[in-house]
C-alpha positions as CSV (number, residue, x, y, z in Angstrom):
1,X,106.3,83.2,98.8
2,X,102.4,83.3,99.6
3,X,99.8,82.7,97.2
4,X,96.8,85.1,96.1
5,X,94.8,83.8,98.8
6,X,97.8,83.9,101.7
7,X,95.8,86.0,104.9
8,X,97.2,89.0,106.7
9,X,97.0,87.0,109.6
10,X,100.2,84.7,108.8
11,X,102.3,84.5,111.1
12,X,105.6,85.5,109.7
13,X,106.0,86.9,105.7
14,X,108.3,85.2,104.0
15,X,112.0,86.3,104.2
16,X,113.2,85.6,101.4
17,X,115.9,88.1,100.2
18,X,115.7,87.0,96.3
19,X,115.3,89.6,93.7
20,X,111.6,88.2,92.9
21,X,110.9,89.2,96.5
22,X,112.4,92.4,97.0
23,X,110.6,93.5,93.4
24,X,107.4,92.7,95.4
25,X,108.3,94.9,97.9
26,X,109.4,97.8,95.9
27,X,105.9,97.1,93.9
28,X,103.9,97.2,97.0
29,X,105.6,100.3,98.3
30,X,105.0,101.8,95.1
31,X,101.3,101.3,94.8
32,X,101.1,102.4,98.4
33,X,102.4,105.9,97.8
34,X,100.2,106.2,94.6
35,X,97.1,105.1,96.3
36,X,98.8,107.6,99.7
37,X,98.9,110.1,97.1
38,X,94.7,110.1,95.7
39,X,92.5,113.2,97.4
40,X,90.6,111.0,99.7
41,X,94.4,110.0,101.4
42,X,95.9,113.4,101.1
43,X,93.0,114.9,102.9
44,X,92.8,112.1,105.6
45,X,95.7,111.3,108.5
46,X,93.8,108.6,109.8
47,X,93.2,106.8,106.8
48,X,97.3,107.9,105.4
49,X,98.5,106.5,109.3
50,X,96.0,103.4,109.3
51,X,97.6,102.3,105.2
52,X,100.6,102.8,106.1
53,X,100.7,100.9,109.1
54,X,98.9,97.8,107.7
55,X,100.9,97.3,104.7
56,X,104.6,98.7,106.4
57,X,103.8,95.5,109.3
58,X,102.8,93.0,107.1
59,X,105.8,93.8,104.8
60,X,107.7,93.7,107.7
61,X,106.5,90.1,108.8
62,X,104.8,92.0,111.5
63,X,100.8,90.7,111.4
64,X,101.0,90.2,115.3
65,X,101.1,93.7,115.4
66,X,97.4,94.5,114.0
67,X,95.5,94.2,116.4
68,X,93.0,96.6,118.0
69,X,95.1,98.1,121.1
70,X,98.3,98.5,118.6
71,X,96.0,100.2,116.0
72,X,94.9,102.5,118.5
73,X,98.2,103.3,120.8
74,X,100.5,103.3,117.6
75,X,98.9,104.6,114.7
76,X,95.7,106.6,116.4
77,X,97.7,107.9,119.3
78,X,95.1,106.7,121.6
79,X,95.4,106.2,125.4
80,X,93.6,103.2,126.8
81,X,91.9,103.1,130.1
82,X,91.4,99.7,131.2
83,X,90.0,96.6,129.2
84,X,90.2,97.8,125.3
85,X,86.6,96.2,124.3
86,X,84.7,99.5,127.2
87,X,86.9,101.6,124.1
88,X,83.9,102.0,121.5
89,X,84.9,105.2,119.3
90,X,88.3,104.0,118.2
């Protein structure tokens, strides 16, 4: 299991299937719907979509998926035209 300091940007989570683990989970999903659930959430998609999606991949093992074009085609709904870096209001 990662440490305090583990990155989003490891390659795979750990998949462990121990109880220890799976707590983790069920904490993390947890404190993500009571954080899902404060005004500043409840009035924003964005922000609700963009949590979600961070936490849901990383869970997931996932990180490879957080990068700009993904952020923008799966949790935006964003089309891109050609090279993603000409994109500047994403």
């Amino acid at each position: 299991m990662p440490g305090p300091n583990a990155s989003l940007n490891d390659e795979k989570a750990p998949q462990d299937s121990s109880i220890e683990t799976e707590f983790n989970r069920q904490a993390v999903q947890e404190a993500l719907e009571s954080i899902l659930a404060t005004p500043l959430f409840r009035s924003s998609r964005n922000y609700t979509a963009f949590l979600r999606f961070v936490v849901d991949r990383r869970l997931e093992g996932r990180t490879e998926d957080l990068k700009e074009r993904s952020l923008g085609v799966d949790v935006f709904g964003r089309r891109f035209r050609g090279e993603t870096r000409a994109e500047t209001d994403l």
